[in-house]
TORTI-684693 format. One record per residue (C-alpha): residue number from 0; x, y, z. Coordinates in Angstrom, 1 decimal. Each point is the difference from the previous one (the first is absolute). Layout:
N
+-----+--------+--------+--------+
|   k |      x |      y |      z |
+-----+--------+--------+--------+
| NUM |      X |      Y |      Z |
...
+-----+--------+--------+--------+
This chain:
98
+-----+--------+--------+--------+
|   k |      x |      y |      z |
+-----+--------+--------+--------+
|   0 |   80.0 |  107.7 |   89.9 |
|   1 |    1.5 |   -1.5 |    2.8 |
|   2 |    3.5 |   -1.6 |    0.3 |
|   3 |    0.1 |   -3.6 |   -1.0 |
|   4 |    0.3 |   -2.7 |    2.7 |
|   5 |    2.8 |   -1.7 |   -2.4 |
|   6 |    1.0 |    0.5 |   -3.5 |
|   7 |   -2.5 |   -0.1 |   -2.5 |
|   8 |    1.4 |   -3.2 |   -1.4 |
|   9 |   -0.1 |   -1.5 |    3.2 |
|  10 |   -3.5 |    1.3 |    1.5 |
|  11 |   -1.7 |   -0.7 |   -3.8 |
|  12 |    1.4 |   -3.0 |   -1.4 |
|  13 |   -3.0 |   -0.6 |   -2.3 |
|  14 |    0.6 |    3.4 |   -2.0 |
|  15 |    2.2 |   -2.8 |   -1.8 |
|  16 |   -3.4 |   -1.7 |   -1.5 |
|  17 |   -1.8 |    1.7 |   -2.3 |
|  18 |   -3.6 |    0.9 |    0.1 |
|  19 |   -0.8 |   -1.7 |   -3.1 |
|  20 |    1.4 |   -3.5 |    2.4 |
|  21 |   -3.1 |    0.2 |    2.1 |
|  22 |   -2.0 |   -0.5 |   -2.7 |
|  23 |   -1.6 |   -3.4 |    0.4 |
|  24 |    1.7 |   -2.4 |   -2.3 |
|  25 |   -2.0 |   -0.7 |   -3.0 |
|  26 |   -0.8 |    2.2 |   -2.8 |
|  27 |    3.0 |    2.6 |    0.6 |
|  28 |   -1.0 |    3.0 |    1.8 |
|  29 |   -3.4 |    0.3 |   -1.2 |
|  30 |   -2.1 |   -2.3 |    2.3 |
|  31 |   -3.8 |    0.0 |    0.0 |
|  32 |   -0.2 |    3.5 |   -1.4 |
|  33 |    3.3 |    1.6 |    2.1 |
|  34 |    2.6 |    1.7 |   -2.1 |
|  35 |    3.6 |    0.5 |    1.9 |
|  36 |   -1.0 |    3.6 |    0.6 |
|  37 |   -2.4 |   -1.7 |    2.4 |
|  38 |    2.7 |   -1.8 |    2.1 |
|  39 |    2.3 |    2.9 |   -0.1 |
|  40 |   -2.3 |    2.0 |    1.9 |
|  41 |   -0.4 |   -2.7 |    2.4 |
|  42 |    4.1 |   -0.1 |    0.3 |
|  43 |   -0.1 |    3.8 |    0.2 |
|  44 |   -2.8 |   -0.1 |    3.1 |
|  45 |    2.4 |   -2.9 |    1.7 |
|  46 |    2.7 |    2.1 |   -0.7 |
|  47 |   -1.6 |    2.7 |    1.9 |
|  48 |   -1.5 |   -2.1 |    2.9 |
|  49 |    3.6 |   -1.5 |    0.5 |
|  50 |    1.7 |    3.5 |    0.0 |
|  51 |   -2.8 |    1.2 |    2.2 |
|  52 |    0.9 |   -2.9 |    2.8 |
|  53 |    3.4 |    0.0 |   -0.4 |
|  54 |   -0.4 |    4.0 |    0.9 |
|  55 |   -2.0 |   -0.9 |    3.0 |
|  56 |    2.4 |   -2.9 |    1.2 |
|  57 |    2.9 |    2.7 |   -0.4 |
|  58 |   -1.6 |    2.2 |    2.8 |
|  59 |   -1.0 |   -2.3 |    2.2 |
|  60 |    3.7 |   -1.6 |   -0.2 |
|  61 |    0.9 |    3.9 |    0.7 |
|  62 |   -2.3 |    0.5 |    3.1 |
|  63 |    1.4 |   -3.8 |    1.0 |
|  64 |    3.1 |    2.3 |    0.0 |
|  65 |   -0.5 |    2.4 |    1.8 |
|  66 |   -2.0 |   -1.8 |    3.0 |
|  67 |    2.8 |   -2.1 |    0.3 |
|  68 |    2.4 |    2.9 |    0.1 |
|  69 |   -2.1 |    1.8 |    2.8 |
|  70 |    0.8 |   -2.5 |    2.9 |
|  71 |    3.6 |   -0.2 |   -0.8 |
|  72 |   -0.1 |    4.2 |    0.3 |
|  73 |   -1.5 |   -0.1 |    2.9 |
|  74 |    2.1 |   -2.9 |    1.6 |
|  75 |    2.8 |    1.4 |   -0.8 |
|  76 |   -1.0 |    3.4 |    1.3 |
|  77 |   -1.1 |   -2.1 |    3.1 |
|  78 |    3.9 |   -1.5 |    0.2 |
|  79 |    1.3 |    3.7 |   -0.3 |
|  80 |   -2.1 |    0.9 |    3.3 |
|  81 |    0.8 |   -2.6 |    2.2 |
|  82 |    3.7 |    0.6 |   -0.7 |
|  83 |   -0.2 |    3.7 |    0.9 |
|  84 |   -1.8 |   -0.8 |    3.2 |
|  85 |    2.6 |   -2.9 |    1.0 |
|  86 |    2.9 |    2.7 |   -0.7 |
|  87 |   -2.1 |    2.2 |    2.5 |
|  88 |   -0.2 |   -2.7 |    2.6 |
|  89 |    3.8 |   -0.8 |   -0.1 |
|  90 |    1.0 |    4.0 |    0.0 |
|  91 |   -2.6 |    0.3 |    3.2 |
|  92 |    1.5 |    0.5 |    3.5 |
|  93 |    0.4 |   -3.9 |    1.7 |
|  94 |   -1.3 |    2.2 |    3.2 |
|  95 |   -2.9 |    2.7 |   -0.8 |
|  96 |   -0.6 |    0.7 |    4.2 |
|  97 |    4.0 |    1.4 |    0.2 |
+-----+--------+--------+--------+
């Protein structure tokens, strides 16, 4: 199970409704031959789809992450250089042919 994007009653507001409210209105739960049992395996399998995506959107977020943190390494290794070979310049002889 992967780490949640935001808390569960952030990412999953709609754990607040029940699966017996996506029943269609009429006769109660029981519509056209569908018990609840019917729409809480269909709350279940959007449960899972959900936790499924919000896995996936976690580890791209992640690899965003990391890509982003790459360039920065490298520019800051990049900084780092160019100061050492400035210090070099400056400590060089003004007149190398002496």
């Amino acid at each position: 199970m992967c780490a949640r994007l935001f808390p569960s009653s952030v990412t999953r507001p709609w754990r607040c409704l029940s699966p017996q409210s996506w029943a269609p209105r009429g006769t109660g739960a029981s519509v056209g031959g569908q018990d609840g049992s019917f729409w809480e395996a269909k709350y279940a399998a959007l449960s899972s789809t959900l936790d499924q995506i919000n896995c996936c959107v976690n580890r791209l977020l992640e690899k965003d992450d990391h890509l982003h943190a790459c360039p920065q390494g490298l520019q800051d290794s990049d900084r780092q250089t160019l100061l050492g070979f400035q210090q070099q310049l400056q400590q060089a002889p003004s007149n190398p042919s002496s």
